[in-house]
N, CA and C atoms as an extended XYZ file, in Angstrom:
240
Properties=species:S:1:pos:R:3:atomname:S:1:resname:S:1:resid:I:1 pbc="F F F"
N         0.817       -1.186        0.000 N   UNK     1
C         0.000        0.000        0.000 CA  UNK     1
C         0.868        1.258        0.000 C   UNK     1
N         2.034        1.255        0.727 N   UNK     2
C         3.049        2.355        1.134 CA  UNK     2
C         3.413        2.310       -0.603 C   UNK     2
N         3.887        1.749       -0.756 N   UNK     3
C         4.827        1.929       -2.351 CA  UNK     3
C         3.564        2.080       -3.434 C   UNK     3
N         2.495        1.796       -3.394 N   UNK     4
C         1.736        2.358       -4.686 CA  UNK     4
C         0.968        3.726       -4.394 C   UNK     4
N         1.399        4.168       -3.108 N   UNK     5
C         1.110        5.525       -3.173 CA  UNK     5
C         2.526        5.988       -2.946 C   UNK     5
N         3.473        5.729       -2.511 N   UNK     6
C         4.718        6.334       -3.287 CA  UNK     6
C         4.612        6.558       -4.344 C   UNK     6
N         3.746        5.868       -5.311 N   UNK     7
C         4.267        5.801       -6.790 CA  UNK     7
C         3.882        6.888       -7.448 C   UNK     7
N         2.021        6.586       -7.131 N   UNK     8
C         1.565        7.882       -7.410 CA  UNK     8
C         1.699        9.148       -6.715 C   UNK     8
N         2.687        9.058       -5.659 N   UNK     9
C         3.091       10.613       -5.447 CA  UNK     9
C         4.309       10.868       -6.655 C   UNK     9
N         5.165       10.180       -6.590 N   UNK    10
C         5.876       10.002       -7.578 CA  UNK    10
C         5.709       10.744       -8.909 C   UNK    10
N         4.383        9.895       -9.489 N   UNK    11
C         4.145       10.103      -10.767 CA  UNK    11
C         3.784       11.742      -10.790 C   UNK    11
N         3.242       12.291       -9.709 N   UNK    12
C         2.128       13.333       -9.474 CA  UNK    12
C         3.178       14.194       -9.878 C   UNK    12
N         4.604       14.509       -8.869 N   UNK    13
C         5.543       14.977       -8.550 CA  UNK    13
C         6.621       15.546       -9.443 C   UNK    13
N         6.505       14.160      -10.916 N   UNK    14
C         7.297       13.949      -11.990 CA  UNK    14
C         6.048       15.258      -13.345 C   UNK    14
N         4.969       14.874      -13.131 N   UNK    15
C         3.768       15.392      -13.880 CA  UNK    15
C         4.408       17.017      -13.591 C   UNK    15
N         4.530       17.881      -12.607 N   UNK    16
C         4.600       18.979      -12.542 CA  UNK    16
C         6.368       19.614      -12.370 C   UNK    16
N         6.731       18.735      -12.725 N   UNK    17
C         8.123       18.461      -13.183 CA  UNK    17
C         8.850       19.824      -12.140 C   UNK    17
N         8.408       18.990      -10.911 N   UNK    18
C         9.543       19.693       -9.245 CA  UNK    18
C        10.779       18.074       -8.874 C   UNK    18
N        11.473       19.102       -8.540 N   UNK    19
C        12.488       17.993       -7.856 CA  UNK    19
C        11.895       17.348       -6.196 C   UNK    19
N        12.423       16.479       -5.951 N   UNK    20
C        11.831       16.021       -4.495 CA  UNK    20
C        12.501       17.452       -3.542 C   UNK    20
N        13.090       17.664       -4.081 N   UNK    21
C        14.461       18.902       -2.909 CA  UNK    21
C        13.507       20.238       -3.016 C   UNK    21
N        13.022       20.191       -4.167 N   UNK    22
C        11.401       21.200       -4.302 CA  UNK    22
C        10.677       21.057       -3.358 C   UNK    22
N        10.020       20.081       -3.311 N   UNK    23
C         8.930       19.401       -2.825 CA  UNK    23
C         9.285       19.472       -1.010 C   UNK    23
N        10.459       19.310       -0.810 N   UNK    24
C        10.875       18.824        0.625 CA  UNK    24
C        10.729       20.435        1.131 C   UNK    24
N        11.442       21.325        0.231 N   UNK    25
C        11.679       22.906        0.699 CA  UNK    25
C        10.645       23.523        0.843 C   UNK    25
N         9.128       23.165        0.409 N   UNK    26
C         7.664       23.776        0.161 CA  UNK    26
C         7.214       23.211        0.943 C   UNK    26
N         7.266       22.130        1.549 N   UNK    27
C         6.574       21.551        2.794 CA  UNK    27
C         6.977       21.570        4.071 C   UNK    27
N         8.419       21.853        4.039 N   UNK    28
C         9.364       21.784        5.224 CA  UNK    28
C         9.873       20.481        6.074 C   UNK    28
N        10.256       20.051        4.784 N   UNK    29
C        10.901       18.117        4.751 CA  UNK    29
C        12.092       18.439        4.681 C   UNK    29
N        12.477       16.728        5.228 N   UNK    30
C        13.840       16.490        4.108 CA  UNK    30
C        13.327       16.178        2.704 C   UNK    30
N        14.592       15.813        1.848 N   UNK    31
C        14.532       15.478        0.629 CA  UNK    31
C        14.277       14.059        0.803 C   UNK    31
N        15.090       13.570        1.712 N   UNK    32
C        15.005       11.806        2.080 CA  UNK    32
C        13.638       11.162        2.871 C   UNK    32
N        12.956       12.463        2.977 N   UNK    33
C        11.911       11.822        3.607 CA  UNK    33
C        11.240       11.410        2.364 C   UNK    33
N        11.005       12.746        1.407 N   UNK    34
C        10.502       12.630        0.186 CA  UNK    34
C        10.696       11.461       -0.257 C   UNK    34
N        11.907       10.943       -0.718 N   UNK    35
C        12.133        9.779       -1.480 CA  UNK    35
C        11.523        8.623       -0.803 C   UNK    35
N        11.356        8.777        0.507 N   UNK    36
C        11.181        7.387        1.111 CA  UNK    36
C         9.965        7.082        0.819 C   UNK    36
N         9.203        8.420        1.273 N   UNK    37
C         7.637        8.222        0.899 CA  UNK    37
C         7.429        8.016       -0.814 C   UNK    37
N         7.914        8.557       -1.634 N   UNK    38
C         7.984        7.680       -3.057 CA  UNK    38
C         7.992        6.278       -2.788 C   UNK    38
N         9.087        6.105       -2.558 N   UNK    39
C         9.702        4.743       -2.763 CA  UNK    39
C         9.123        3.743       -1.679 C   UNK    39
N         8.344        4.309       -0.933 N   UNK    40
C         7.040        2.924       -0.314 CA  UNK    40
C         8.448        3.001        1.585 C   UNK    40
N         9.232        3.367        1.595 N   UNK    41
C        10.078        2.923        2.176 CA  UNK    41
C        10.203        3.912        3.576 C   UNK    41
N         9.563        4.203        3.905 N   UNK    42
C         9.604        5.410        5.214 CA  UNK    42
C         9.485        4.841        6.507 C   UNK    42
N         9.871        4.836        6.973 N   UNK    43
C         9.610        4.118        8.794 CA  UNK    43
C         8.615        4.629        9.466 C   UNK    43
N         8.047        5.728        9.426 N   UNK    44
C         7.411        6.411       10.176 CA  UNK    44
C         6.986        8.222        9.435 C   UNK    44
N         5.710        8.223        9.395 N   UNK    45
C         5.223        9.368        8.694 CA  UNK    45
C         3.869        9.771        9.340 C   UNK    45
N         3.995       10.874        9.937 N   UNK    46
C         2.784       10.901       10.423 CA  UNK    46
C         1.306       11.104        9.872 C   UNK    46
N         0.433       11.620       10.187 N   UNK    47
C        -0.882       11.689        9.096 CA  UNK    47
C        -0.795       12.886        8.424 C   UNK    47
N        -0.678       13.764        9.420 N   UNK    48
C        -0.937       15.211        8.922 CA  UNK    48
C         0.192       15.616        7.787 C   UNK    48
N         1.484       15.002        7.840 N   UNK    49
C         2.452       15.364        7.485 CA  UNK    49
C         2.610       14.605        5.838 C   UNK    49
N         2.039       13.362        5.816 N   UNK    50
C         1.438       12.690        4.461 CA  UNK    50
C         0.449       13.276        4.205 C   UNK    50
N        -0.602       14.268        4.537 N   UNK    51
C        -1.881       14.695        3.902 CA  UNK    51
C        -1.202       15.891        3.055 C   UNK    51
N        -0.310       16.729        4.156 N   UNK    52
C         0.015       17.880        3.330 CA  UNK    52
C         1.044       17.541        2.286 C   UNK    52
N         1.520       16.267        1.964 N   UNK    53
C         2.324       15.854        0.933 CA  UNK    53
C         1.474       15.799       -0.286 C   UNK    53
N         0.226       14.541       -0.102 N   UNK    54
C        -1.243       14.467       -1.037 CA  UNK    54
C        -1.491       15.834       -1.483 C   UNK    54
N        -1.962       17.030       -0.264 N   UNK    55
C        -2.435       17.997       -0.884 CA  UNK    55
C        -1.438       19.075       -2.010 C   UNK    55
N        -0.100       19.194       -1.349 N   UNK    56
C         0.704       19.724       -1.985 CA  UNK    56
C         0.447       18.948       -4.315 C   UNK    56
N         0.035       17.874       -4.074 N   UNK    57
C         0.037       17.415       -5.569 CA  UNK    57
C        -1.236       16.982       -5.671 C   UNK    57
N        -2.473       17.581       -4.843 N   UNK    58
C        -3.915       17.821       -5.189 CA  UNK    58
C        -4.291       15.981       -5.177 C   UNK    58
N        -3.823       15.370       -4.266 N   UNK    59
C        -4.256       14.047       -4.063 CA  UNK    59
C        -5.166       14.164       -3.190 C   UNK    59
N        -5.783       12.740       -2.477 N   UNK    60
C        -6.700       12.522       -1.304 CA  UNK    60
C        -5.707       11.114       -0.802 C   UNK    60
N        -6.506       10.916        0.203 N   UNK    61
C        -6.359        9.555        0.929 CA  UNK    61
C        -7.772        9.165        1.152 C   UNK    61
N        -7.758        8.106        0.650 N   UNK    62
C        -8.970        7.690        0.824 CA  UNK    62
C        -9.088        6.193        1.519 C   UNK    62
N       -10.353        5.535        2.228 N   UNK    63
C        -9.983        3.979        2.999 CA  UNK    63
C       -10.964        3.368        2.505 C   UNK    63
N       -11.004        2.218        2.273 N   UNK    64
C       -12.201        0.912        1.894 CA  UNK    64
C       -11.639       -0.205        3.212 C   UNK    64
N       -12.668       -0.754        2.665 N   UNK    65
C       -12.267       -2.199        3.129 CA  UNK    65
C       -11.127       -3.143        2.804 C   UNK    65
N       -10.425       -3.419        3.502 N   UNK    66
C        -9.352       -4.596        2.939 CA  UNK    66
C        -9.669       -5.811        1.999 C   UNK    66
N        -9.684       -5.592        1.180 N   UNK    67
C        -9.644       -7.128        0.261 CA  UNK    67
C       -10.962       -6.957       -0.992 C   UNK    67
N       -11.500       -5.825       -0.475 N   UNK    68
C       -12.696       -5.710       -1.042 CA  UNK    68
C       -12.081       -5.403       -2.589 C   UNK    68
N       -12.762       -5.585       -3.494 N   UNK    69
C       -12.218       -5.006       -5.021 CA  UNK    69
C       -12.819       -3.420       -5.640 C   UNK    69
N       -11.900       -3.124       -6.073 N   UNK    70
C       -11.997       -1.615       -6.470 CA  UNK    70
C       -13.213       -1.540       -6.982 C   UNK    70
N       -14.035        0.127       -6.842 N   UNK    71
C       -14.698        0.143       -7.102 CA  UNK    71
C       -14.619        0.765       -9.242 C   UNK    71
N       -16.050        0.925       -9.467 N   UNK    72
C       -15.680        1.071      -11.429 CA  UNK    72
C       -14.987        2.219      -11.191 C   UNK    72
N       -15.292        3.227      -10.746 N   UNK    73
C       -14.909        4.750      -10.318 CA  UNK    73
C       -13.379        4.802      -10.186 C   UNK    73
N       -12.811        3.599       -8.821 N   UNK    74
C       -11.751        3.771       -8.873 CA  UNK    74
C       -10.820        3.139      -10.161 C   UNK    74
N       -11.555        2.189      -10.805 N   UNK    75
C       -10.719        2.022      -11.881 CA  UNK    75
C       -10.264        2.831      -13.170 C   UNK    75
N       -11.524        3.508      -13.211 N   UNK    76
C       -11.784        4.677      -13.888 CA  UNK    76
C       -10.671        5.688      -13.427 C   UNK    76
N       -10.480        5.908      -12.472 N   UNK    77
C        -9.398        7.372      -11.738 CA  UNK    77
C        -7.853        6.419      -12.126 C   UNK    77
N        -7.894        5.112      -11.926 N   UNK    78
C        -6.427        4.462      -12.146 CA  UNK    78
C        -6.185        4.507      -14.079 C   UNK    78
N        -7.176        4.835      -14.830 N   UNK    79
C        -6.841        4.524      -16.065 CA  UNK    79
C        -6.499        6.260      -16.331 C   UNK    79
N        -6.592        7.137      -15.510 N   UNK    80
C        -6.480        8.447      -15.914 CA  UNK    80
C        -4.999        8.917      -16.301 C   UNK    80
């Protein structure tokens, strides 16, 4: 779950073509936090501090059920 929203922060990040060292300096990160949260790989991130990452690249967080299968909508938002 951590690494496919790394990804799409990632992708989001790459789309508006900022460096993570951007990204870290506008939020008041490290750069390595940045990457970690890309890369699925962070030890510890708090909520507020991942929301304003989402919002910074106009994401959400959103929760379902575990195991349940995507809804058409969300497949629809993954083919975008």
């Amino acid at each position: 779950m951590l690494f496919e929203m790394g990804e799409q922060i990632r992708e989001a990040r790459k789309k508006r073509h900022v460096s993570q060292a951007e990204v870290a300096n506008a939020l008041g990160m490290s750069r390595t936090t940045i990457g970690q949260i890309e890369n699925g790989t962070v030890q510890e991130i708090g909520v507020r501090k991942l929301i304003r990452v989402l919002e910074f690249f106009n994401l959400e967080l959103r929760v379902r059920s575990a195991g349940k299968p995507p809804t058409l909508d969300e497949l629809r938002k993954e083919d975008r």
